[in-house]
C-alpha positions as CSV (number, residue, x, y, z in Angstrom):
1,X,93.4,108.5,89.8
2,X,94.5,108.3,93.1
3,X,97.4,106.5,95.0
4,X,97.9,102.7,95.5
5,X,99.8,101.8,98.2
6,X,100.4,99.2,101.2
7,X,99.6,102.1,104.3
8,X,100.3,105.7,104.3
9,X,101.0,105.9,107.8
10,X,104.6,104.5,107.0
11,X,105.5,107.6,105.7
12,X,107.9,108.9,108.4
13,X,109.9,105.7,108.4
14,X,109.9,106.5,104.6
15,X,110.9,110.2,105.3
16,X,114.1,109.4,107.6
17,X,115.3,107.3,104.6
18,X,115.3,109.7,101.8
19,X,117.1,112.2,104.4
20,X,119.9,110.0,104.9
21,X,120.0,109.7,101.1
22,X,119.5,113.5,100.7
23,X,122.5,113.8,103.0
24,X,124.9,111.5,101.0
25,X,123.4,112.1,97.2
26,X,125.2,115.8,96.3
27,X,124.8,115.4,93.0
28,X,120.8,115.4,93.1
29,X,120.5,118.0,95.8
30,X,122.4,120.6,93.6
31,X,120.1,119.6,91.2
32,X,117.1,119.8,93.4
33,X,118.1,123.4,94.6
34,X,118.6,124.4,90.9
35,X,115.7,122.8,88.9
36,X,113.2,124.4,92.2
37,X,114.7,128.2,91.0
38,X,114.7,126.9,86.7
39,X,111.3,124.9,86.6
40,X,113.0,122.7,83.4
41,X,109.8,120.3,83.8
42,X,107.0,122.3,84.4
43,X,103.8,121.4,83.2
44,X,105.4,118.1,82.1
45,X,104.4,114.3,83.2
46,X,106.7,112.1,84.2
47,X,106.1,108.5,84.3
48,X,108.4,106.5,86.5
49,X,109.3,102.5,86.8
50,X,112.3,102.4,89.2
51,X,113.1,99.9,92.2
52,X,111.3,102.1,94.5
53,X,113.3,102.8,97.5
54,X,114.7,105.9,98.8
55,X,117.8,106.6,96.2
56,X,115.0,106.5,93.6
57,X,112.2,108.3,95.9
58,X,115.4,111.5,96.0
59,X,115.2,111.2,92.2
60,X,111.2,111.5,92.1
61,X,111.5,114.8,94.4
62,X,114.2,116.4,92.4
63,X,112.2,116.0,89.6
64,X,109.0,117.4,91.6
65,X,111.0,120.0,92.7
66,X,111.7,121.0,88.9
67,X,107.9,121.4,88.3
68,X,106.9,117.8,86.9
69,X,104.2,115.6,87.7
70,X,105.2,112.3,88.8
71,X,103.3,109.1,88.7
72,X,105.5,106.9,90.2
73,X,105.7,103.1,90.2
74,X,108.2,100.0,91.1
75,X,110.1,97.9,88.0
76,X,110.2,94.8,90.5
77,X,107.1,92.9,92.7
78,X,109.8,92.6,95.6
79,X,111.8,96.2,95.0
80,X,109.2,98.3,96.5
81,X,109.9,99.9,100.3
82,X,106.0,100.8,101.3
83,X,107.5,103.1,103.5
84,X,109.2,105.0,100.9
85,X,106.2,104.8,98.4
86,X,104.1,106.5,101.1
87,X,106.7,109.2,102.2
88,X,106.4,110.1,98.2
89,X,102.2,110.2,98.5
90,X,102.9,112.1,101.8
91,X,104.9,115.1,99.7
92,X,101.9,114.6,97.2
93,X,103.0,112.4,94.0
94,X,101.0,109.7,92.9
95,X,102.3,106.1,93.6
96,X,101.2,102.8,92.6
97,X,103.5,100.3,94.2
98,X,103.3,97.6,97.1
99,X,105.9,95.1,98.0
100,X,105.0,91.7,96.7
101,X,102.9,92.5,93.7
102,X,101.4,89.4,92.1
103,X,102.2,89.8,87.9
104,X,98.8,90.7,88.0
105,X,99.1,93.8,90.2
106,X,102.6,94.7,88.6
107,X,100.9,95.1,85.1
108,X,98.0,97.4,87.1
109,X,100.4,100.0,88.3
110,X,102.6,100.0,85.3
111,X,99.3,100.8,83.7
112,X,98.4,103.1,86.0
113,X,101.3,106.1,85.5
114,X,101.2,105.5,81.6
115,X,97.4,106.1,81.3
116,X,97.9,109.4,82.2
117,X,99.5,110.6,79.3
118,X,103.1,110.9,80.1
119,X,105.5,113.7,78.3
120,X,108.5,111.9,79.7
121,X,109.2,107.9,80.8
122,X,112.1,107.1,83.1
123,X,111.9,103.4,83.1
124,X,114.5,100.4,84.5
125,X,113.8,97.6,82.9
126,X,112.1,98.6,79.9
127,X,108.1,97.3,81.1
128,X,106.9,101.1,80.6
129,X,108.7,101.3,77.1
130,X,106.6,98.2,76.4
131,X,103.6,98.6,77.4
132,X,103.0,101.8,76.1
133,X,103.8,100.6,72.8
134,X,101.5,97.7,73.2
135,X,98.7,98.5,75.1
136,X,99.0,102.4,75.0
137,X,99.7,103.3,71.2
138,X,97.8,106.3,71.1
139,X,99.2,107.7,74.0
140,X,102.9,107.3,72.6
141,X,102.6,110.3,70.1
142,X,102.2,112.5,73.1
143,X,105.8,111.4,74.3
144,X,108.8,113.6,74.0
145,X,111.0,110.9,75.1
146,X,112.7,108.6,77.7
147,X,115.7,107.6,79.5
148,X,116.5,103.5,79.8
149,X,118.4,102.9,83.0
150,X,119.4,99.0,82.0
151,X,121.5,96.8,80.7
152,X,118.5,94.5,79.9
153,X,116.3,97.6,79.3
154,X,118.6,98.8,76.6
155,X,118.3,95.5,75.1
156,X,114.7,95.0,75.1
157,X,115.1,98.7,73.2
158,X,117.5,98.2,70.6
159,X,115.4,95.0,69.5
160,X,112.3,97.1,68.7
161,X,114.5,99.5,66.9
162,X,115.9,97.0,65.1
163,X,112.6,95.8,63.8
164,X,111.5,99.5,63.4
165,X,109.1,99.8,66.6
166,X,110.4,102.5,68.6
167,X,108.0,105.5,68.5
168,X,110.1,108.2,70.2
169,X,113.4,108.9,71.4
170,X,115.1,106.6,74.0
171,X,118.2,107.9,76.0
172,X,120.8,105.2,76.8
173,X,121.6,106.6,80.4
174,X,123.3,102.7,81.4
175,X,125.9,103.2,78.3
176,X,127.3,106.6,79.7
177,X,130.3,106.6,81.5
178,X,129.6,107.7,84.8
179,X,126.8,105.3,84.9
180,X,128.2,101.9,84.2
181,X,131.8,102.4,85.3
182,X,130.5,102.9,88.7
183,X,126.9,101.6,88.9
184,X,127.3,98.3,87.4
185,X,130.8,97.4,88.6
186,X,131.0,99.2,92.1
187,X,127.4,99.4,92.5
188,X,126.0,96.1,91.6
189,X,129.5,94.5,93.8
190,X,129.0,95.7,96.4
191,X,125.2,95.6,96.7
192,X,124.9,92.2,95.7
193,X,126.7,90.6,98.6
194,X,125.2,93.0,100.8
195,X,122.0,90.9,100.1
196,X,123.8,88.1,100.0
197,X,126.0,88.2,103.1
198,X,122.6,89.8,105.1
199,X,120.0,87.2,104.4
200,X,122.3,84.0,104.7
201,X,124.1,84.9,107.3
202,X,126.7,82.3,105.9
203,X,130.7,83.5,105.6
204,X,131.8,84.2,102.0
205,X,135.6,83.2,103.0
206,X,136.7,79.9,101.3
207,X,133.7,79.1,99.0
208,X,133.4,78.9,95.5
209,X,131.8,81.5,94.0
210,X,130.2,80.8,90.0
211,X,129.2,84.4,88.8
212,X,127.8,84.1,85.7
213,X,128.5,86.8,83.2
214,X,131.4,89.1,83.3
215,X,130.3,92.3,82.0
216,X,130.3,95.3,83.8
217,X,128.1,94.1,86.6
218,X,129.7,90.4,86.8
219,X,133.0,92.3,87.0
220,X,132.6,94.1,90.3
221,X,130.4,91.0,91.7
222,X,133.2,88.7,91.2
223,X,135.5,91.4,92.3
224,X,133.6,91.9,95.8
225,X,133.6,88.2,95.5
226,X,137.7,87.9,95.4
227,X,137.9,90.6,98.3
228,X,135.7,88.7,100.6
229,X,137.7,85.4,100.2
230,X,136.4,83.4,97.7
231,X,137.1,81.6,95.1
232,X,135.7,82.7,92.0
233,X,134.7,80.7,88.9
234,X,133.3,82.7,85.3
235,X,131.4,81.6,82.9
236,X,130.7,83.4,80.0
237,X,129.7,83.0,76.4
238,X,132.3,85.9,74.5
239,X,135.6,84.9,74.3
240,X,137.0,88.3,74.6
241,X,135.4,88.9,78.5
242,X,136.3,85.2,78.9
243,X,140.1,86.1,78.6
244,X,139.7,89.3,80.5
245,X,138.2,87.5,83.3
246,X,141.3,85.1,83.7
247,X,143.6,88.2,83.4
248,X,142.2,89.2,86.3
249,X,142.8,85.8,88.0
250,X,139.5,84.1,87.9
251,X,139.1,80.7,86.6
252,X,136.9,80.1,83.6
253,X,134.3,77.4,82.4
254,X,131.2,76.7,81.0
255,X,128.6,76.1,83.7
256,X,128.2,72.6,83.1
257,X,131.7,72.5,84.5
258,X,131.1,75.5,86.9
259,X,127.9,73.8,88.3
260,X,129.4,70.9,90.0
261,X,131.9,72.9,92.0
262,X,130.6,75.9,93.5
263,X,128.9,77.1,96.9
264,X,127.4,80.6,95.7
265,X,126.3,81.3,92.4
266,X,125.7,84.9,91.0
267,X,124.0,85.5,87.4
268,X,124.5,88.5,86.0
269,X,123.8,88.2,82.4
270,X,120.6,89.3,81.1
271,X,119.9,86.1,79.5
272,X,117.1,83.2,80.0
273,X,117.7,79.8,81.3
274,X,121.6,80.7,82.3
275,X,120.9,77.9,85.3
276,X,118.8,75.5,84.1
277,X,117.3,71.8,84.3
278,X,120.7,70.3,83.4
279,X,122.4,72.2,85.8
280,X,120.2,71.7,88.6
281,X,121.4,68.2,88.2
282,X,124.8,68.9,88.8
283,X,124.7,71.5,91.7
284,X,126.0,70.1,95.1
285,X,123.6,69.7,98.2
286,X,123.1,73.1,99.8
287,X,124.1,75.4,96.8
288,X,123.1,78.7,97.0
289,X,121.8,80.7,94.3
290,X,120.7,84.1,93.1
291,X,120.4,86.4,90.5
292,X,121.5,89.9,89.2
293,X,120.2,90.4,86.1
294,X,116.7,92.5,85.8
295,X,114.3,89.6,85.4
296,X,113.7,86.3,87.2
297,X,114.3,84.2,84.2
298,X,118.2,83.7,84.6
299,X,117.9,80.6,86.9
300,X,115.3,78.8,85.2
301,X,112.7,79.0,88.5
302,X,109.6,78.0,86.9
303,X,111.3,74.1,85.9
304,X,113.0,74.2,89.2
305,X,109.7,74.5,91.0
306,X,108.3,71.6,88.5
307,X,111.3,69.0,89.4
308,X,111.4,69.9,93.4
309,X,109.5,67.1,96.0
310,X,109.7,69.2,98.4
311,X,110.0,72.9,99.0
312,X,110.5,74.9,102.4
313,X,111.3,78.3,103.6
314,X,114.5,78.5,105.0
315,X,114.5,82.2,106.1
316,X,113.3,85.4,105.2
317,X,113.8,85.8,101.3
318,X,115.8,81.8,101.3
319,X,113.8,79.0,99.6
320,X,115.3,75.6,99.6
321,X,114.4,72.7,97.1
322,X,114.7,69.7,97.2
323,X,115.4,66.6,94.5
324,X,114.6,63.6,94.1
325,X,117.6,62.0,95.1
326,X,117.8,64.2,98.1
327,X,120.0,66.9,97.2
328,X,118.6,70.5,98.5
329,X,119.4,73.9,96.5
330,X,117.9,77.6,98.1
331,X,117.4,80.4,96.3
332,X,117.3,83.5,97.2
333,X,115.2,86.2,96.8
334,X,112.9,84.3,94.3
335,X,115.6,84.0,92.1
336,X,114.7,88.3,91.9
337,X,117.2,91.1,92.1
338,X,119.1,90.0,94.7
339,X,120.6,93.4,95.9
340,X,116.9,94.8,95.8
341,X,114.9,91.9,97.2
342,X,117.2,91.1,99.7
343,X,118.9,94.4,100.4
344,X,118.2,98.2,100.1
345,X,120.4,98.7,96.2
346,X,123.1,100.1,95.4
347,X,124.9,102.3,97.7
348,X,123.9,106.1,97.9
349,X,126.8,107.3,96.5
350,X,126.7,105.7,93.6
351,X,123.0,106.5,93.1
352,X,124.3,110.0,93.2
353,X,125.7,110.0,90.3
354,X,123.5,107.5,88.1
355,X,120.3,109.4,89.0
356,X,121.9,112.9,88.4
357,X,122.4,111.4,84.7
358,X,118.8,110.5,84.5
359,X,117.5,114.1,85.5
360,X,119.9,115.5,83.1
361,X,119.1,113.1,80.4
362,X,115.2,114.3,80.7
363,X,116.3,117.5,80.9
364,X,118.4,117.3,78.1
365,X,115.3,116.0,76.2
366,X,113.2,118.4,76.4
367,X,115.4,121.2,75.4
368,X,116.8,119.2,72.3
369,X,113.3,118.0,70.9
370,X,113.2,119.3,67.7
371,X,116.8,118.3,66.8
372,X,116.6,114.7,68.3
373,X,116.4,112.7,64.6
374,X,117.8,109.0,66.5
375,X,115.2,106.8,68.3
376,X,117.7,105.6,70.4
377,X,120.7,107.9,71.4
378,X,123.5,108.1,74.3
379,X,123.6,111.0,76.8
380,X,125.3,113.6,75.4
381,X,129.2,113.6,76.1
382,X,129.3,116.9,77.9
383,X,126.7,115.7,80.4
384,X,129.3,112.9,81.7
385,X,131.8,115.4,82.2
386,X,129.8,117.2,83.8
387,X,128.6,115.1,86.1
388,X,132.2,113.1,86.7
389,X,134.1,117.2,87.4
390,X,131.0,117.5,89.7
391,X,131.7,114.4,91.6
392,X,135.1,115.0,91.8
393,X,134.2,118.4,93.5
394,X,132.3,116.8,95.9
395,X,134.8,113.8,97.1
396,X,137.8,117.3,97.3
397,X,139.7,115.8,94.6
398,X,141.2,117.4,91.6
399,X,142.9,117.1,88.7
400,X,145.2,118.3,86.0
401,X,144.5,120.3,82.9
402,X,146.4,120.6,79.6
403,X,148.2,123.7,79.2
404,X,147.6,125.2,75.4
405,X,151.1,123.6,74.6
406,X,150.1,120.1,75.3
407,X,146.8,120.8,73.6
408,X,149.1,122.4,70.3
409,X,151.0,119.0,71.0
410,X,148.4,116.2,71.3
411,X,146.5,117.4,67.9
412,X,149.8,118.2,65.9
């Protein structure tokens, strides 16, 4: 099968971008330069549903460069750079991803890269995991196993465990350390209000920001939030995060509450309906929302459509709605990723260090595939080391050790 993309003569605007990622991912290169001598994935297929821009298009090479074949598609209709996705067909993987998929074209490339056969899935978001085990059951024997980038992914994959779905071993890669300390917190932070700050051109400073969800992800969002002047209001549905969040100065309330008061609202859950119909009717005129979490069900978009007289583009990636008792709410990015629909992700340097514990993680399952008895298991301790003394390395930092008498100490 060959490639499906937008035009292929964007690849050189889709080359400069995964230099500059190249120059500012040293994780990934040292693991380009040493899977192009080892050849860990030769003769392997590797299926791919990423946000498909040029952190992940670095991942795609490295993996090339280790001998797999990579069929390569997006995890979100508005995620996709079609500049990126033809620098990749330019180097000679296939791709099957456009910006602005319809559902309909979404499902085609997703079916696409698994209809090949794939030894290996790398998936964000968990559609791949899915499908294959819906649509593609007889190609799931021939899978080794896979590595789950997500919060929501991992979700999705614990549920079919639970009801004992999973066919083959799933690594957790967003539980390890060096993944969702930085990814989700630092990462999603500062990513989201790039996308937000870049297509409202609106000042953060003295608004109320509602961020919805204080895990990992609503912790740095509210955090970036805080730095950049606002003030910031939680909700949340576990008491325990609820507490921690006004520990760390934020006010707290259900979004009932929440809804009436605030300017920008953030969800970050993972959930359904988090902003729904009887929300909408509290929300002030010219409230801004967006979303976080993987899928475009957090603000309930399909009822806000429904109830809307009148809708209107406001800018590029702003749509504003309007009630009936004139009141008008915009949401951004289609109520989609905000940091990918409206910006380019999460910055490089953080990447770095999630998509070095996705190689690894692949790596890591085909050389433990016999001894892998867990459907769903976390990346393997020494990898995060690894990959954290690595970092470390690269940013000129170091730090202590134990001598053997503080070792004798600690475990007497």
């Amino acid at each position: 099968m060959s490639s499906e993309i937008r035009d292929i003569n964007l690849w050189e605007s889709g080359e400069r971008k995964i230099e500059w990622v190249r120059r500012n991912c040293p994780l990934l290169t040292m693991l380009h330069d040493e899977f192009a001598k080892t050849k860990p994935f030769a003769g392997k297929k590797i299926a791919l549903s990423v946000h498909l821009e040029a952190k992940t298009a670095y991942l795609c090479l490295t993996l090339a460069a280790g001998g797999a074949e990579m069929y390569v598609t997006g995890s979100n209709p508005l995620s996709t750079q079609d500049d990126v996705a033809a620098a990749l067909v330019h180097e000679g993987l296939e791709v099957h991803a456009w910006h602005g998929t319809t559902d309909e074209e979404y499902m085609s490339h997703i079916r696409a890269v698994l209809s090949v056969g794939p030894d290996i899935i790398i998936d964000d978001g968990g559609d791949l995991v899915h499908t294959i085990h819906t649509e593609y059951k007889d190609l799931a024997a021939k899978v080794i196993g896979g590595c789950e980038e997500t919060t929501t992914g991992i979700l999705r994959l614990e549920a079919m465990n639970r009801n004992g779905k999973l066919m083959f071993p799933m690594v957790r890669v967003n539980n390890a350390q060096m993944k969702h300390f930085f990814d989700n917190r630092y990462g999603t932070g500062q990513s989201v209000w790039d996308g937000i700050n870049r297509t409202t051109n609106l000042i953060v400073a003295g608004k109320i920001v509602v961020v919805a969800g204080y895990g990992w992800c609503g912790k740095g969002t509210a955090m970036r939030a805080k730095g950049l002047g606002a003030r910031v209001i939680v909700t949340e549905i576990d008491p325990v995060k609820a507490i921690e969040a006004v520990m760390d100065g934020f006010d707290v309330m259900p979004m009932k509450e929440a809804a009436k008061k605030g300017d920008f609202f953030v969800t970050v859950t993972g959930c359904d309906k988090v902003i729904d119909e009887e929300d909408f009717a509290e929300l002030k005129d010219g409230a801004i929302l967006c979303n976080a979490g993987h899928f475009d069900c957090e603000i309930d978009m399909k009822r806000l459509r429904e109830i809307a007289v009148e809708t209107a583009e406001m800018r590029n990636n702003i749509m504003g709605y309007k009630f009936a008792d004139g009141r008008w709410v915009y949401v951004l990015g289609e109520g989609r990723l905000v940091n990918l629909a409206c910006g380019d992700g999460h910055p490089a340097e953080i990447m770095d260090m999630s998509f070095a514990i996705q190689a690894l993680s692949a790596k890591y399952l085909l050389e433990h595939r016999d001894d892998i008895k867990e459907k769903l298991i976390d990346v393997p301790e020494e990898v995060d080391i690894e990959v954290a003394k690595k970092k470390l390395e690269f940013l000129g930092k170091s730090i202590d050790t134990l001598t053997p008498e503080q070792e004798a100490y600690l475990n007497s």
